[in-house]
N, C-alpha and C positions, 0 to 999 in steps of 0.2 A: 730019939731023933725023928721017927716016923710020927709023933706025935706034934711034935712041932712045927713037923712042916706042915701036917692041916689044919694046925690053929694058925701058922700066919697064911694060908690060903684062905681062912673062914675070917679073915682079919684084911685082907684085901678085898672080898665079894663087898665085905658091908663099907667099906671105904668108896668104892665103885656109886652104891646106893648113895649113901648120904651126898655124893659130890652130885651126880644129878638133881636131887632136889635141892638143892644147897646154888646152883649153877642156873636154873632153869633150862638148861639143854635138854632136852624130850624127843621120846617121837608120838605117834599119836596115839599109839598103847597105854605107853606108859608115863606120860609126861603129866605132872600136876603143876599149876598154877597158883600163886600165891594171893590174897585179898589183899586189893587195893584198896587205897585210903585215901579221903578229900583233903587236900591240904588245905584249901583256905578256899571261901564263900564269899564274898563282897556284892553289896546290891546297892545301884548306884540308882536313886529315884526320880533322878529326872530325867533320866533316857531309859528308864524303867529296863535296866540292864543287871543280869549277875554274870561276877566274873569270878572263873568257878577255875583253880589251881590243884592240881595233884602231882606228886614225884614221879619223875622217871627212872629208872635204876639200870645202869649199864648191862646188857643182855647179849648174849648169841642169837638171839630170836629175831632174826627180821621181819618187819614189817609188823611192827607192834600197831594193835586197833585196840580201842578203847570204847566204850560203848556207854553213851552220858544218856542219862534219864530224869527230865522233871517233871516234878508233881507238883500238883499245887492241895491245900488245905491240908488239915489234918488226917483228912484218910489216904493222901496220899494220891489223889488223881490224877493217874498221866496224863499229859497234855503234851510232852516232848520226847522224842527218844531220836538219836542219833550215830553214828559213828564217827569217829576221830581218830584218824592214822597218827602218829607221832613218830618218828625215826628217833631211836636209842644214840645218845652221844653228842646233839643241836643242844642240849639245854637240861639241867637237873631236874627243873620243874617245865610242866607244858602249862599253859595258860586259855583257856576257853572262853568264848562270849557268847551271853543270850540274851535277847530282847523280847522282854515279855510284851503280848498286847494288852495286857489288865495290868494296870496299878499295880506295885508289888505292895503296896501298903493295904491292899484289900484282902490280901489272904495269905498264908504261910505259901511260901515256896522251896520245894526240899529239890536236893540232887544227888544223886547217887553214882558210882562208877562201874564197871568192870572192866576186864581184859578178855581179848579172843586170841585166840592163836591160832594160825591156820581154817579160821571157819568154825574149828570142830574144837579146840580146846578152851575153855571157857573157864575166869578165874570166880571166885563168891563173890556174891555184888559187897560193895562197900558198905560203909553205914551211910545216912542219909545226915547230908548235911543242909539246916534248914532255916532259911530266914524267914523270921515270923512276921507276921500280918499285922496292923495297927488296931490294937483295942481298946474299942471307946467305952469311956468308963460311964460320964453322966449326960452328952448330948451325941449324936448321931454325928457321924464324919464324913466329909464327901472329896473323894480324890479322885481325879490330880486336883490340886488345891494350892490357888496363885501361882499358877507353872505359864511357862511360854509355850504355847503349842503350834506345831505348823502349819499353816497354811493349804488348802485341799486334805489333809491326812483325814482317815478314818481314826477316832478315838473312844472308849469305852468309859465310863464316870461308874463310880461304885461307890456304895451310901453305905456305911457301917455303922449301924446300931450299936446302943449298947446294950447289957445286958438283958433280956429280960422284956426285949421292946422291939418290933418288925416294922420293918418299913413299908407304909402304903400307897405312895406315889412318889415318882420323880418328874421334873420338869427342868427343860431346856429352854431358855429365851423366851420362858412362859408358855411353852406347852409342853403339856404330859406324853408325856414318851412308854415305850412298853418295856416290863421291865423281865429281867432274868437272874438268876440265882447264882450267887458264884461262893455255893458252900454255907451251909449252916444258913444263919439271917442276911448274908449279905446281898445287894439286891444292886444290880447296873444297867445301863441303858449303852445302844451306841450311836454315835452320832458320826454320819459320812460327809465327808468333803468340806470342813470346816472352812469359814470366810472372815474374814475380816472388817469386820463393823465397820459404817458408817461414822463412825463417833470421833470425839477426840480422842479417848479413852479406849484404844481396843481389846473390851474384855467381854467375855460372855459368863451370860448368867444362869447357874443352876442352884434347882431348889430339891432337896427330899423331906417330906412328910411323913411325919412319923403314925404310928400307929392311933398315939395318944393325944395327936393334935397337934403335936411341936412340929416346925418348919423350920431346918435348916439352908443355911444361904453360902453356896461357894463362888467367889472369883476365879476365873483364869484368863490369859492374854493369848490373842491368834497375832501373828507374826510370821514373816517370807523367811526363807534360809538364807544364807549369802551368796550369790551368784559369782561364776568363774570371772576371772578376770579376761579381754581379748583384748587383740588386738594392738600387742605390749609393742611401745617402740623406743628405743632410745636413742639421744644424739649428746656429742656435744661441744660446746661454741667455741672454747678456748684448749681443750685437751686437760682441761685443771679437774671439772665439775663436770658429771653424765647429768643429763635429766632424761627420767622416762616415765612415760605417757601412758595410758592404756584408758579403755571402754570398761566401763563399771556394770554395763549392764541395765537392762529396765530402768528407768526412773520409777523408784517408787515413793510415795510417802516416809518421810524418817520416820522411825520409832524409838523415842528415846528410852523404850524400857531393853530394846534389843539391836544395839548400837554395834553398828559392822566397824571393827579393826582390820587396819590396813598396814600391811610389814614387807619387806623389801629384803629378802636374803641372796647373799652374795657368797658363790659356795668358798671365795678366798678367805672371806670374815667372817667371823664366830659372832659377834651381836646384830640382830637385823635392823634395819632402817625403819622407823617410822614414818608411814606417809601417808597423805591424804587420801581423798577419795577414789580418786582419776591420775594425779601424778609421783614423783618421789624424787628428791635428789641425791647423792651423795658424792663426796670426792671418790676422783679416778686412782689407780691402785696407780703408782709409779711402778713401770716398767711392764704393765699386766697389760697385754694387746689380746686376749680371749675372755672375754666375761661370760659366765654361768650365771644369772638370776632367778629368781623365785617369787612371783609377786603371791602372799597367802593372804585373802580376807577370811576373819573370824565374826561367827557372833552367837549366840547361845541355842540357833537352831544347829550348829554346823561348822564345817571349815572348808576352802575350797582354794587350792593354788596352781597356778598357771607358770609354764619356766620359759625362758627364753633366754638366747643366745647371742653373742655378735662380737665384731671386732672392732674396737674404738678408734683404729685409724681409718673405715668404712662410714667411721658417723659423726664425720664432720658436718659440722654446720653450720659455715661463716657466716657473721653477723658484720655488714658495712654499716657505714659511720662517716660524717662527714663528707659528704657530697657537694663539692662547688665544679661551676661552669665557667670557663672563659669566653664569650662569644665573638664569633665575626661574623659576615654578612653573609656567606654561604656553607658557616662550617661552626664548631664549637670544639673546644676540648674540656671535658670531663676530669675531674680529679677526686678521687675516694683512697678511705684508708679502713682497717677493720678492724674489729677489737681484740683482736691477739695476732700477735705476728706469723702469720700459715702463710707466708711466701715461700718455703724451701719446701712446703709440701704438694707441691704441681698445682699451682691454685689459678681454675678458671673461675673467667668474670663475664655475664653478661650484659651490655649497656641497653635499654630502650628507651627510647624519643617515643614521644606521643605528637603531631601522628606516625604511627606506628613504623619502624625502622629498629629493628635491634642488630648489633652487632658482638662476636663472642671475641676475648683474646685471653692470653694467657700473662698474669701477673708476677711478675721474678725480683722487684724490686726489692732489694735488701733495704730500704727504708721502709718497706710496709706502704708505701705510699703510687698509686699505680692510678694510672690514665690514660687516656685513649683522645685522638682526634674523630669525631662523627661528620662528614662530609653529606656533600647532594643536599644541604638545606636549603629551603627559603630565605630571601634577605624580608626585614622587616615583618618575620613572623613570633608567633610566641609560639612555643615548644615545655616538654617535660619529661623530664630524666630519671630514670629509678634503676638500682644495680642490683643485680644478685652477684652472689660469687659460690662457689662449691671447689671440693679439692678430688681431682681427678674426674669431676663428672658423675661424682658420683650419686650425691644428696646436695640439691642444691638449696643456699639458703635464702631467706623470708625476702622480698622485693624491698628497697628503702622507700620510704615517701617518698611520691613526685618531686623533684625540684624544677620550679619554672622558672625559664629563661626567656629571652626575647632576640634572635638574631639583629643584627646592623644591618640599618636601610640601604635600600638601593634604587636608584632614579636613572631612568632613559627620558630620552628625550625622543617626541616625533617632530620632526623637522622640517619643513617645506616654504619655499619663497613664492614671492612673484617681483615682477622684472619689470620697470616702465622706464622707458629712454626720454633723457628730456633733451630739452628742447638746444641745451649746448652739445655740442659736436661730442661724442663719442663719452657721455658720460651717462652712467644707467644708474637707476635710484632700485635698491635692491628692502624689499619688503620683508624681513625675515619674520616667521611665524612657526610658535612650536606649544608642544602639548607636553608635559610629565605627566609621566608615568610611572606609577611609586608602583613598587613590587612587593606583594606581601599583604594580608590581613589586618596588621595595628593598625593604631591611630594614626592618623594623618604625620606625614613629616614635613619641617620646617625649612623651607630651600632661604636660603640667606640671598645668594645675588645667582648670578650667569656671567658666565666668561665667555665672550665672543672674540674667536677670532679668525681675522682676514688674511690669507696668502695670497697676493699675487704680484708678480715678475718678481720674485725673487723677495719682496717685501714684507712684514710682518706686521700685523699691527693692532690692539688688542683693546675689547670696550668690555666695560662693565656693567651690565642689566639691573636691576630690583629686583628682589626675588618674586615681588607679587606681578612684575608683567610678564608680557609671554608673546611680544614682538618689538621689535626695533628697526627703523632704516638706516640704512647704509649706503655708500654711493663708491661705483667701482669705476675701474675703467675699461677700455675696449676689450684688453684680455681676458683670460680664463680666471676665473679666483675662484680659491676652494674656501670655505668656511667653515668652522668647526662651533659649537654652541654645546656648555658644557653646564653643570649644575654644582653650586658649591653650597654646603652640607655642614652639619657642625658636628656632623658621627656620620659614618657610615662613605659611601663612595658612591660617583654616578658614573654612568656609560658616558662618553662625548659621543655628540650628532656632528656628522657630515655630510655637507652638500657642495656642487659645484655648480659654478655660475658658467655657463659657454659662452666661449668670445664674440664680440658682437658682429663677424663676420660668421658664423655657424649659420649657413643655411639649412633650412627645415622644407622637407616636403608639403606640398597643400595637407590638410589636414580632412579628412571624410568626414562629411557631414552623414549622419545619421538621425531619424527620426524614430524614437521609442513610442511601442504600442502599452498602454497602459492597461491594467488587468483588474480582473474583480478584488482580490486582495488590495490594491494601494500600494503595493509596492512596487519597485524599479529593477529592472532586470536591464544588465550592460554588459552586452558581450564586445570583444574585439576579437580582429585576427591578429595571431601573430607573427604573419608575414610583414607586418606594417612597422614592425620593429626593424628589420635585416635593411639596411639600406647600404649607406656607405660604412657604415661603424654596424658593432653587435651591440645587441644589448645585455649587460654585462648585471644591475642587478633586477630591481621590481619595478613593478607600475604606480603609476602615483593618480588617484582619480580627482578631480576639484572641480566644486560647485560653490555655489552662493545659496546661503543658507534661508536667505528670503527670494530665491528665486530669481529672475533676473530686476528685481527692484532695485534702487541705487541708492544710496550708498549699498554696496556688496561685502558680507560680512565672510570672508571665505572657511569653508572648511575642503577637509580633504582627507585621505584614505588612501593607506598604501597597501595593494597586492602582491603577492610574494612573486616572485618569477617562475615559471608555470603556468601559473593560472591568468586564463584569459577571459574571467566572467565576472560579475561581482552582483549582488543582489541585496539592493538596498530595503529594510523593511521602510513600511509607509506609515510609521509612527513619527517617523525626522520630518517627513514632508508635509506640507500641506496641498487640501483637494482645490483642484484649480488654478495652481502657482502653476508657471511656467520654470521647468529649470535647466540650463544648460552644464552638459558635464564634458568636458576635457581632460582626457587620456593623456597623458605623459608617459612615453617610455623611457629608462633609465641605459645611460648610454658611458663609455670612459667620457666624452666633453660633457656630459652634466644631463639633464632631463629636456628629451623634446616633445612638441606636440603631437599625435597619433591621428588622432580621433576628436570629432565633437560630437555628442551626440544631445538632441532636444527631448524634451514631452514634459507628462504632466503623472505624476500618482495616481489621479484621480481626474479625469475629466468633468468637467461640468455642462449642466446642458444652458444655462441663461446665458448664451454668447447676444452682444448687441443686431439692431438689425439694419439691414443695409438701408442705403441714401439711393431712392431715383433720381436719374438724371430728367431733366422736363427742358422744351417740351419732348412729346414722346410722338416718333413719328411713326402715319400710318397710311396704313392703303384701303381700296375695297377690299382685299383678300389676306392682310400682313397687318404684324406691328411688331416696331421693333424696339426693346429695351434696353434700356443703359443703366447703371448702377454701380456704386461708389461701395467698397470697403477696401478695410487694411487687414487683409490675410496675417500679414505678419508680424501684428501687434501683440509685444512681450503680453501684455496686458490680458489677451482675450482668457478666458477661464478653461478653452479646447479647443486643439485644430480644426481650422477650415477643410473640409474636405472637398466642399465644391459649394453647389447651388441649387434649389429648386426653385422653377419659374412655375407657376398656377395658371392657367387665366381659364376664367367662366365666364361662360354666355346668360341673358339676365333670364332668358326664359327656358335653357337647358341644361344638358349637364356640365362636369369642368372636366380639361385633363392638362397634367403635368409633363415637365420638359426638366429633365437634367442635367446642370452641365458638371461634369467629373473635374476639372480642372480650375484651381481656386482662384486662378489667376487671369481667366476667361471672367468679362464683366460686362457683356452683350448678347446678346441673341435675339434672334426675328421670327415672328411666331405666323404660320402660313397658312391658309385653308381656313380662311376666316370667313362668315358672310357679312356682305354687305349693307350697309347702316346700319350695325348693331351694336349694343352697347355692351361690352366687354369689363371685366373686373380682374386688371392684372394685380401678380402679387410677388415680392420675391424673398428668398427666406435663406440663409446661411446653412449648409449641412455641416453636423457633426455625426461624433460616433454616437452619440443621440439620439440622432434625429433630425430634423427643420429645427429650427431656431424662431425669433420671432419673425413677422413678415413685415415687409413694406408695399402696402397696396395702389392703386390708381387703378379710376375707371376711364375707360377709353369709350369713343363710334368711330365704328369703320365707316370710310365714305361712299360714294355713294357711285357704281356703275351705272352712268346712262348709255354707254355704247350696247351694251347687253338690252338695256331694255329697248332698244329702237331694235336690233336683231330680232326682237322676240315679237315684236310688231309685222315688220315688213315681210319675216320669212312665210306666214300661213300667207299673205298677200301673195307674194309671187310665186307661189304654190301653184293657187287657184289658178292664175292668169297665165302659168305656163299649162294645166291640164285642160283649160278653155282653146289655148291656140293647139293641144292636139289633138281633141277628139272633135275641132270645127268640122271636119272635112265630113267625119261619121255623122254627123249629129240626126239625123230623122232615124236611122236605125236603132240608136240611143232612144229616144222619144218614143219608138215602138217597143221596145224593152217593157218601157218604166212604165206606157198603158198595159201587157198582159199582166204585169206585176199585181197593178193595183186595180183591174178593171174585173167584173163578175165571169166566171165562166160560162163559154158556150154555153145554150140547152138550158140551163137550170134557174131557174125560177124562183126565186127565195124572197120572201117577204120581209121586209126589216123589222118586226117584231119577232119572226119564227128563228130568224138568224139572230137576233140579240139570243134568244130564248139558249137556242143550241152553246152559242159561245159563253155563256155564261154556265149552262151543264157540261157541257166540258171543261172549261176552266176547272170546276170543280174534281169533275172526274181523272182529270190530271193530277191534279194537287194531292188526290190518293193512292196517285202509283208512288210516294217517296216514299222510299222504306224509314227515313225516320220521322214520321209525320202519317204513319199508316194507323187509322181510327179505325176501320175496317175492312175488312176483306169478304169479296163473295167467292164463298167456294162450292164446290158438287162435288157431293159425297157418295161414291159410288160402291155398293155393295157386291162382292164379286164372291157366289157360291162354287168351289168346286163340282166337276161331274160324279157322280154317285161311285164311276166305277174306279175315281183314285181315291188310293188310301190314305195321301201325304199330299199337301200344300206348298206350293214353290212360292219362297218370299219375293222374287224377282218377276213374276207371273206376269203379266199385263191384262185389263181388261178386256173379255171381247166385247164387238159391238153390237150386241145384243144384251148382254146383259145391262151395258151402261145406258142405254135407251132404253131398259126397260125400268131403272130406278132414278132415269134423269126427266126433267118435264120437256114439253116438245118444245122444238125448236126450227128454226129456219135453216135452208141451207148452210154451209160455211163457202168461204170464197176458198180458193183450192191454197191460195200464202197462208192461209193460218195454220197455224202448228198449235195445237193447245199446250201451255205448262204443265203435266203433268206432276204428279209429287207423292211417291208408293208408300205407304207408313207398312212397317212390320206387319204382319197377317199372324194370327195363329192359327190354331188345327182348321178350324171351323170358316173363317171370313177373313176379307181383305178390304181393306179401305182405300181408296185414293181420293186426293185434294186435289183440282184444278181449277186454275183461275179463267174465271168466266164473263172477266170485264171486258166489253168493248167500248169503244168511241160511241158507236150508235147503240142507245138502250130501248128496251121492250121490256116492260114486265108486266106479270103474270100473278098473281095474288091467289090464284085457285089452284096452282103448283107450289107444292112445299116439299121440304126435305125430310121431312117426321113423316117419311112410311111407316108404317105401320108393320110392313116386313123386313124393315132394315132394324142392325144390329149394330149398329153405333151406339152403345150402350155409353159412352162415356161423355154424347153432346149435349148441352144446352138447352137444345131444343125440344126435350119431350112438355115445358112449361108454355114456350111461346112459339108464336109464327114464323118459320121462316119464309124466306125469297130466293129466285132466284133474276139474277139481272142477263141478258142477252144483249147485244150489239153489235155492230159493224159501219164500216161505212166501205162503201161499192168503190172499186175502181176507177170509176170514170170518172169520182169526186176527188180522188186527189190532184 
C-alpha cells in the first residue's frame, strides 16, 4: 500500500512537468519555449514587398513578441530586424509586411522568426525561409525592368550577371553612375528623386555593361500616384438621382500606361459605382435620408479614398423651367414651374429683374406652377427675369436664363395755352399747345390721335387731334372752362393734362417788370418772389415760365416750362438761347380760376457790343462859352443786340485835349456842354453805353462864337486905370518927379566915368552870376592852417582860428567894413592841423598875384595846388556907395 502510494505521487510530479511544457505556462526559471515556424513567404515584385505568415497557437502567455529578421543573399546578411507583438486569440495566423529598397529579383531574401517572453525567455530562431534572386543564365539582367515607378522616390537599379561575367559600368539617361555590390557579382546604382520626361513616352533609360563588352538595355516608366479626392459635394434635382461632384486634384498630364480608376462606394450597397474623373451618379436608396459615401481613386502607384457624409433632404437643388412674363406698364407677373414637383417641401423662390430688384416668396402651389406680381417698374422699358428656387433655404439652385420683357408704354402730356380775345364781345380764341412725354428707354411710341376736351357752364364737348400735331384752337366763352388733353395709344395708357381757362372778368394785378443781368456763362437766371402769388386767391399748384423761342421776333414760336411749387428760381442754360436776342419771359402763377400773370421779366444770354449809333439832331446850338446837343435813339428797340444803359458825350478842342460827359439815364437825349472857349472849333461826338462799353459814335464839328463884349472890357479897363491913377497923384506930382530923378540920377560926390562904370557892371555882373550855387564854376577860398600851442596835448574839432595865426597864413589885406561877417566853414582837424574855408568874394576885387595859398608851411596835403598857382581875390564896396 505504501508502495503505491509513491508510485502514484512519482506519477503526479511527472504529470505536473510534462503539462508545463506541454501548456507553455512558465516562469522565468523554468519555462522553455517552443521553435517557431514560417508559415508561408510571398514576394510581391512590384512593390518589392514580402509578405511573410506564421501560426499563432492559443497560449496563457501575454503579450506574445515575435522577433522577424531579414537577410539578404546567400550568406545571409542582415539588413532588417524588428519586433512584432501579436495578441494570442485575433487570428490563427498573424501576417507581416516588408518593403525591400533593392529589387528582390537582385538577390535572395531569407526571414526567419522567434519568440520572446517577458524580455528574457527567448524561443530557437526558426528556419529561414527564402526567396531566391533572379539568375541570369546567358545575358546580364537589369531590375526593376518595365516597372511604373513614382515620381520624386529614391530607387536602386541592379545589373545581374551571368555566370562567370562582372559588370563594368552602369548608366542612367546616359550617364555612368557609381556603382556598389549587392552580394557576389551583382552590381547597383541609386538614383534620387526621380522625374518625369519631357517625352511622349515617359520612360527612362538604363544601360550595364558587361565585363566582355556586351551592353544591356532596360526600360521603366516614371508616373504620379493618385491624389485624394476633396472637396466632395452632392445634391440632388428631383429626390430620384444624387449627383456628386469633387476636385481631382493637380491637373496633370494623363498617362495611359497608369490610368487612375474612379469608384463610388455607398456603405448601404455592396457594388461600387463607376465614375468619372470629377463627378458620379447614382440612384437615391428609397427611404435612405443619411448617406455614407466613399469616393476611392486607384492606379498602379496606389490608392487613395476620401468619405463623406449628408442628408438628401438638405441637398436639394431645384432646377426652374419654363419662365414667362405677363406685362403692364408699371408692373409684371412672372410665372415658373420646376422639374419635379418640391412644392410640399417648403420651397423658396427668388425673382430678379435686371435692373437690379429681386424679390423672395414662398411657393405652395399644388400644381407646381408658382408666380409672383414685381411692382415699382418702368412703363416702356425693357427688363430681365431669372429664378432660382431652393427648399427651405437651404442650397439654392442654378439662376434660369434671362428672360427679356418690355413693360407697356406710358404718355403725359405737358400742357399750356395762350388766350387772345377777339374782336366779338366776350369770345376768347384759346391756343392749346402740349409736349409728350414717353416714359421709359425703348423705342419711340406711336400716339394715334388726342382727345380734347372742353367743360364749361355745365357743357361738354369733345375734338379729336392727329397724333402728329401738338396744338389746336378753340374758342370759349366769358366763363371759366377747364380743358382736359389726353393721348390715345394702341398698348399701353397715357396721363390726361389739365388746364383751366379764368373768366373773362378775372382781374390780374400789374405784372413787375423786371430787367435780367446777363452773365459770363450765357445763361438766364429768373428769380421771383413768392409773395406775388397770395393776392386775392392761393396759389394752389406750380409756376409756368413762357417765352418765345426766337426771342421777341414775330411770328412767336412759344415755348415754356413749368416749376414745381416751392421753388421760386429757374436757370435757364444758354445752349436754348441765342447771343444778342432779346427775350421776354412771363411768370405765371397757378391759382383754383386757372394761371395768372406774376412777373415780366426782359434781357439777353449774352449781350453784344455792335449796338447801332445815334442820329444828331442839327442844327446844333451854340454860344461863346456852351453847346448844346440833341440826339435821336430808340432805347427800346426789341432789335438792339444790349441794353441802353445811358450815353457818352465827347467833345475835343482842335488844338487840346478832350473830356467826357455821361448821361446815366437812357431816356435823357440832350445835354449842353459849358466852359467852352470862344471861336473855337470843337469836335462833338455821341456814342450809346452798354455793358460793353461806348458803342459806335455820331460826331459833328462845331465854333464857338465869338465874345466882343469881353474884348472891349479888356481894352478900355488898363485905359481907365491909367486915367484914374493920373487924376490921383495930379495934386503930388513934382514930389513924384523928384523921386524918379534920385532913382535914376548919379550919386552925390562920385565921379565915374562911363567906360569905368561899364567896366565895373560888367565884372560884377559876372561876379554875381557865381554866387548861384547851381552855376558855381568856382570858388575862392582861404585856407587857413591852425597849429595847436605846444603845451596841449589834444586838438578841439570846434576850435576857431585866432587871429594871428590866420594873418599869418592869409595874404594882406585891406581893412574890413565892421557889417562883414566872413563865411566861415571848419573841416574836421586831426591830432596835428586844422583847416578852415572862407569865402573871400567881394563886389569890389583887388588881386594880388605875388600872394598864394601853396605855403610852403602849410599842410593841406590833399590840395591842388602843390602843381599850379593859386589867387586870392579881395573886395568890398564902402558904404557911402550904396
Amino acid at each position: 500500500m505504501k508502495s503505491l502510494t509513491v508510485s502514484f505521487i512519482i506519477m503526479l510530479g511527472l504529470f505536473v512537468i510534462l503539462s508545463k511544457h506541454c501548456s507553455g505556462s512558465c516562469t522565468d526559471a523554468d519555462c522553455w519555449l517552443p521553435k517557431p515556424s514560417v508559415g508561408h513567404l510571398e514576394a510581391i515584385n512590384d512593390t518589392q514587398s514580402l509578405v511573410v505568415s506564421w501560426p499563432v497557437k492559443p497560449s496563457g502567455l501575454v503579450g506574445n513578441i515575435y522577433e522577424v529578421e531579414v537577410s539578404r543573399t546567400e550568406e545571409h546578411h542582415v539588413i532588417y530586424r524588428t519586433n512584432v507583438s501579436v495578441s494570442s486569440g485575433e487570428s490563427p495566423e498573424h501576417t507581416w509586411r516588408w518593403i525591400s529598397d533593392v529589387p528582390l529579383e537582385c538577390a535572395d531574401h531569407s526571414v526567419r522568426i522567434r519568440n520572446i517572453y517577458n524580455r528574457s525567455v527567448v524561443s530557437p530562431w526558426s528556419n529561414y525561409s527564402t526567396n531566391p534572386g533572379v539568375k541570369a543564365k546567358e545575358e546580364a539582367k537589369i531590375f526593376p525592368f518595365e516597372r511604373m515607378l513614382r515620381e520624386g522616390s529614391t530607387v536602386i537599379f541592379c545589373c545581374v550577371p551571368p555566370a562567370g561575367v562582372n559588370i563594368k559600368s552602369m548608366k542612367f539617361r546616359g550617364i555612368e553612375q557609381s556603382l556598389f555590390s549587392i552580394g557576389g557579382r551583382v552590381k547597383a546604382i541609386t538614383v534620387k528623386n526621380l522625374t518625369i520626361p519631357n517625352v511622349h513616352i515617359k520612360h527612362l533609360l538604363l544601360s550595364c555593361t558587361e565585363t566582355t563588352g556586351d551592353t544591356r538595355h532596360s526600360l521603366n516608366f516614371v508616373s504620379f500616384p493618385p491624389q485624394k479626392p476633396r472637396n466632395i459635394s452632392c445634391v440632388t434635382l428631383d429626390m430620384a438621382t444624387v449627383h456628386c461632384t469633387w476636385d481631382s486634384g493637380e491637373e496633370r498630364e494623363p498617362d495611359y500606361r497608369n490610368k487612375q480608376i474612379y469608384t463610388l462606394h455607398i456603405d448601404s450597397i455592396k457594388d461600387p459605382v463607376n465614375c468619372t474623373q470629377s463627378s458620379c451618379s447614382f440612384p437615391a436608396v428609397p427611404r435612405l435620408q443619411k448617406y455614407n459615401i466613399s469616393v476611392v481613386v486607384k492606379n498602379m502607384l496606389g490608392e487613395e479614398r476620401q468619405s463623406y457624409s449628408f442628408n438628401i433632404s438638405e441637398r436639394v437643388f431645384p432646377v426652374v423651367e419654363k419662365v414667362r412674363v405677363n406685362t403692364g406698364v408699371t408692373n409684371a407677373t412672372v410665372f415658373w414651374s420646376l422639374q419635379a414637383n418640391l412644392t410640399q417641401m417648403n420651397l423658396l423662390c427668388q425673382v430678379s429683374t435686371a435692373p437690379p430688384n429681386t424679390t423672395e416668396l414662398r411657393c405652395n402651389s399644388l400644381t407646381g406652377l408658382c408666380k409672383i406680381k414685381v411692382e415699382d417698374l418702368l412703363p416702356n422699358t425693357k427688363y430681365s427675369v431669372k429664378v432660382s428656387c431652393s427648399v427651405s433655404g437651404r442650397l439654392w439652385g442654378e439662376w434660369t436664363p434671362p428672360s427679356s420683357f418690355m413693360t407697356l408704354p406710358l404718355v403725359s402730356l405737358d400742357l399750356w395755352r395762350r388766350i387772345q380775345q377777339l374782336s366779338v364781345s366776350h369770345i376768347r380764341r384759346v391756343t392749346l399747345l402740349w409736349k409728350p412725354h414717353i416714359f421709359g428707354t425703348a423705342a419711340t411710341v406711336t400716339i394715334q390721335s388726342y382727345k380734347v376736351q372742353l367743360s364749361q357752364e355745365g357743357q361738354i364737348r369733345t375734338e379729336s387731334v392727329e397724333g402728329g400735331e401738338n396744338r389746336t384752337e378753340v374758342s370759349v366763352g366769358p366763363g371759366r372752362c377747364d380743358i382736359t388733353v389726353q393721348a390715345v395709344l394702341h398698348s399701353g395708357s397715357s396721363v390726361p393734362a389739365h388746364i383751366t381757362i379764368p373768366p373773362i372778368n378775372y382781374t390780374e394785378n400789374i405784372p413787375i417788370q423786371k430787367r435780367l443781368s446777363s452773365n459770363e456763362s450765357g445763361g438766364l437766371y429768373l428769380q421771383w418772389n413768392e409773395q406775388n402769388t397770395v393776392t386775392t386767391t392761393t396759389t394752389t399748384c406750380s409756376y409756368t415760365v413762357e417765352w418765345c423761342i426766337l426771342g421777341n421776333a414775330v411770328p412767336c414760336s412759344l415755348q415754356w416750362i413749368k416749376v414745381p411749387e416751392g421753388d421760386q428760381a429757374l436757370l435757364l442754360p444758354a445752349k436754348n438761347f441765342k447771343a444778342g436776342c432779346r427775350y421776354t419771359f412771363k411768370i405765371y402763377g397757378c391759382t383754383e380760376s386757372g394761371y395768372k400773370l406774376l412777373e415780366t421779366h426782359t434781357g439777353y444770354s449774352q449781350e453784344l457790343q455792335s449796338v447801332p449809333s445815334a442820329v444828331l439832331v442839327e442844327p446844333i446850338f451854340t454860344t461863346s462859352s456852351s453847346v448844346t446837343l440833341e440826339w435821336r435813339y430808340n432805347e427800346d428797340d426789341p432789335a438792339l443786340p444790349a441794353f441802353i444803359t445811358g450815353y457818352l458825350v465827347t467833345v475835343q478842342e482842335a488844338q487840346s485835349g478832350l473830356f467826357n460827359i455821361s448821361v446815366s439815364n437812357p431816356r435823357v437825349k440832350s445835354v449842353t456842354v459849358e466852359d467852352l472857349h470862344q471861336n473855337q472849333e470843337y469836335i462833338c461826338s455821341v456814342s450809346a453805353l452798354t455793358t460793353w462799353g461806348p458803342g459806335p459814335s455820331a460826331s459833328i464839328t462845331i465854333r464857338t462864337r465869338t465874345n466882343y463884349i469881353l474884348h472891349l472890357v479888356q481894352i478900355l479897363t488898363p485905359l481907365f486905370l491909367l486915367l484914374g491913377c493920373g487924376a490921383l497923384f495930379w495934386s503930388q506930382r513934382k514930389l513924384v518927379l523928384n523921386r524918379l530923378k534920385e532913382l535914376f540920377a548919379y550919386p552925390v560926390g562920385m565921379s565915374i566915368k562911363h567906360p569905368e562904370f561899364d567896366s565895373f557892371l560888367s565884372e560884377t555882373d559876372q561876379k554875381l552870376q557865381s554866387q548861384k550855387p547851381e552855376e558855381c564854376l568856382s570858388c575862392d577860398i582861404e585856407i587857413v592852417n591852425i597849429r595847436p600851442p605846444v603845451h596841449e596835448t589834444t586838438v578841439a574839432h570846434t576850435s576857431v582860428p585866432t587871429e594871428t595865426q590866420a594873418a599869418r597864413h592869409s595874404p594882406p589885406r585891406e581893412q574890413l567894413q565892421e557889417t562883414y561877417i566872413p563865411q566861415s566853414a571848419v573841416l574836421p582837424s586831426d591830432a596835428q592841423q586844422q583847416t578852415g574855408i572862407t569865402n573871400k568874394s567881394y563886389l569890389y576885387i583887388k588881386l594880388d598875384k605875388k600872394d598864394t595859398l601853396c605855403d610852403s608851411e602849410s599842410s593841406f596835403e590833399h590840395s591842388e595846388c602843390s602843381q599850379e598857382s593859386c589867387e586870392v581875390i579881395y573886395g568890398y564896396i564902402a558904404n557911402d556907395t550904396v
